[in-house]
N, C-alpha and C positions, 0 to 999 in steps of 0.2 A: 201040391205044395203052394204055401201061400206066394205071391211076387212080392218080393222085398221091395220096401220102397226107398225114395232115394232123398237126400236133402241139399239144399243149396249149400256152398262154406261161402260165405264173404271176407276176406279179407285185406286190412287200409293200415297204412302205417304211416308215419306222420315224421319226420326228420327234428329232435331237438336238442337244441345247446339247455344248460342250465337256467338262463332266464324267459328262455320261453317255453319249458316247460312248465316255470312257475304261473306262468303268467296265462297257459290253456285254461278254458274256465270248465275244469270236469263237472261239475254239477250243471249248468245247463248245460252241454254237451249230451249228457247222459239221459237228460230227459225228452234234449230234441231226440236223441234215437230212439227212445222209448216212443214218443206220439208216432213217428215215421213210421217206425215196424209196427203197433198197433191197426195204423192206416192202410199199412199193404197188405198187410195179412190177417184183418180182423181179427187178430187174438187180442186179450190180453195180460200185460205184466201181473205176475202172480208170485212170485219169490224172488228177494232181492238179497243181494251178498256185499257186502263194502268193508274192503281194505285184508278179505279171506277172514275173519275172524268176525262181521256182525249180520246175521242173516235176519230180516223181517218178513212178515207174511202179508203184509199190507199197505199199498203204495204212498198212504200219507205218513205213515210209520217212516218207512221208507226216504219221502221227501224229506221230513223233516231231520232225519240222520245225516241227509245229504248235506243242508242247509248248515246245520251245527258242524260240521266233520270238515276240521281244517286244513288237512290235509288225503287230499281223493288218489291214492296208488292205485286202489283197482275197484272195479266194481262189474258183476254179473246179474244179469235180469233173465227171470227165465219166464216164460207165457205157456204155463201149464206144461212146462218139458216135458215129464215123464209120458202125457201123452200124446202130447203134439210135438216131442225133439225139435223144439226149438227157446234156443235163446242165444245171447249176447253177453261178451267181456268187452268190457276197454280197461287199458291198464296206462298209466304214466308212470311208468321204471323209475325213472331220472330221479323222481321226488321217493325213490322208497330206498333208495344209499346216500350211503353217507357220505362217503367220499366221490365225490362226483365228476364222473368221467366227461372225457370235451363234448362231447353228442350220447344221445341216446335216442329211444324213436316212443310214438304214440301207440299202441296196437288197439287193431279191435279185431273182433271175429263174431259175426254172426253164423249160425247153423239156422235156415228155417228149414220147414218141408215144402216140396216143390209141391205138396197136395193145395199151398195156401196161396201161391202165388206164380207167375209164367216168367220166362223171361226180361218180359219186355218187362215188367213191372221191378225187377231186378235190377236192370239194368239205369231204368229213369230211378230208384231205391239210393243205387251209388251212385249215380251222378248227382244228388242231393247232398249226401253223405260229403262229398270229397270238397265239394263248394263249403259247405258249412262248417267242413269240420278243419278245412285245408290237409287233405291226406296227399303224399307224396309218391305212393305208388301203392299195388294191390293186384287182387285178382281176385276170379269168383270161377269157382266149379260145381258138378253135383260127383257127390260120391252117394254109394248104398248106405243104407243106414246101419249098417253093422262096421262103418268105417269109424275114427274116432276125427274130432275136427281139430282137434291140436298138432297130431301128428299127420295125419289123413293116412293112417293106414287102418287095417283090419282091426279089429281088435280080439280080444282072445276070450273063449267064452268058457269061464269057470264052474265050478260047482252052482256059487250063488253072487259070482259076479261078473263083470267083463273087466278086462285090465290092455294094457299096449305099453310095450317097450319102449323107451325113449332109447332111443339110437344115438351113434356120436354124430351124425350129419344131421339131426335135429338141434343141435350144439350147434356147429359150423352156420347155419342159418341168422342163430340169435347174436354170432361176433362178427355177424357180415354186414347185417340189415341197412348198421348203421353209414352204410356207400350206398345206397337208395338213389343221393343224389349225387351217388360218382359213376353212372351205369350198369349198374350191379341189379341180374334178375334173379332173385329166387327158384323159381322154374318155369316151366311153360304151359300153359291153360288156355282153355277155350277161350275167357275172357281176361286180359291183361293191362291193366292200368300202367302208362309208362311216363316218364317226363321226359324234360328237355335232351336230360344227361345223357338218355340211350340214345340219344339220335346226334349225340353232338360226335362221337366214334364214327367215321368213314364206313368203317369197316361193320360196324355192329348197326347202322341207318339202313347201309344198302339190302341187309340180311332182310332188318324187320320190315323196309318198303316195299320186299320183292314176293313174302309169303304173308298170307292174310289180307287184314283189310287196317286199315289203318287210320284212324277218325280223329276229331279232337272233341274233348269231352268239355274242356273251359281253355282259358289261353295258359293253363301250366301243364295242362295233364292231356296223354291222348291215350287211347279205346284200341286195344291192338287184339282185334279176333283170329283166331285159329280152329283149323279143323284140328282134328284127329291124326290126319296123315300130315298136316304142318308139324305140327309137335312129335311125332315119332320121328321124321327123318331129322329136323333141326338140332333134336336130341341127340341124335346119332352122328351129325355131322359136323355141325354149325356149338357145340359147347362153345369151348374159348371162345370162339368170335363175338358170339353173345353174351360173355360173362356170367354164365350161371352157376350157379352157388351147388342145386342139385345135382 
């Protein structure tokens, strides 16, 4: 039997009110990720999606949709996916309602394959990322490649397609996010981007200073590694204290 291979999830979220969402500039944003990920993982961009409804085959095609398109909600790049499972979303919510709520966040999600790239190359990837793009918190893991990167579970394999549930605690994530920067974690992962907020709770500092390792990645954002058995017993123990969402 073949070994399944496995892919990185990156995930960055970025905290915004209504005028600075306006004011993110998504089209160079979009295309610094696009040189970034080019340069880690020598693929390149090869199908492009903006706003779920204009797909191009060609990156100056592509550019120039970018340039003209006044309004950037979402946009997917993928680098030859179907054979290399890998690409990239970033979305700005905020600007795709109407009525617009007091915050909403930045998302991005990369999937590459760990066939293109190591760790450490990951790691210096989003510390780039979070500088340039000002993201507020994140994480990065690998799942198998029969995992899905939206929801990060299994997915289900059909006659002639694959498909995955969306569950109500994948709901619960999306009306939380936006406490990023009131202490609020998502779940727990090898690799964990945190800010000031987690560490300004007593109770939730002394958790995360006492397991793992705990670095600063710039002076807003720090680097919180976990094993395997960090995250199982934390899970089990430490929920509320930690504020997780999962």
């Amino acid at each position: 039997m073949k070994n399944r291979t496995k892919n990185w999830i990156i995930k960055l979220f970025k905290l915004t009110d209504e005028k600075s969402a306006e004011m993110f500039e998504m089209e160079s944003k979009i295309l610094f990720c696009i040189k970034q990920i080019e340069k880690m993982s020598e693929l390149k961009a090869k199908s492009f999606d903006i706003n779920y409804q204009s797909i191009y085959k060609t990156k100056s095609g592509f550019e120039k949709a970018l340039k003209s398109n006044k309004e950037l909600v979402y946009c997917f790049v993928g680098f030859d996916s179907e054979k290399t499972e890998t690409y990239f979303s970033i979305s700005n919510q905020m600007l795709n309602l109407k009525e617009k709520p007091e915050k909403s966040t930045i998302d991005f999600c990369l999937q590459l394959s760990t066939e293109y790239c190591n760790e450490k190359s990951i790691l210096e990837f989003n510390r780039i990322l979070i500088d340039e793009l000002g993201f507020d918190y994140g994480y990065t893991t690998k799942l198998d490649s029969n995992f899905d990167s939206g929801t990060e579970r299994k997915m289900k394999k059909g006659l002639f397609s694959t498909s995955v549930n969306i569950l109500e605690k994948d709901q619960i994530w999306n009306s939380n996010k936006v406490e990023i920067l009131n202490g609020i974690i998502k779940n727990l992962y090898p690799i964990n981007y945190i800010n000031e907020s987690h560490l300004t709770n007593s109770g939730q500092k002394k958790i995360i200073s006492e397991f793992g390792i705990l670095s600063k990645t710039n002076n807003r954002i720090y680097l919180w590694n976990l094993t395997d058995l960090n995250i199982e017993y934390l899970k089990k123990t430490k929920r509320t204290e930690l504020k997780l969402v999962e």
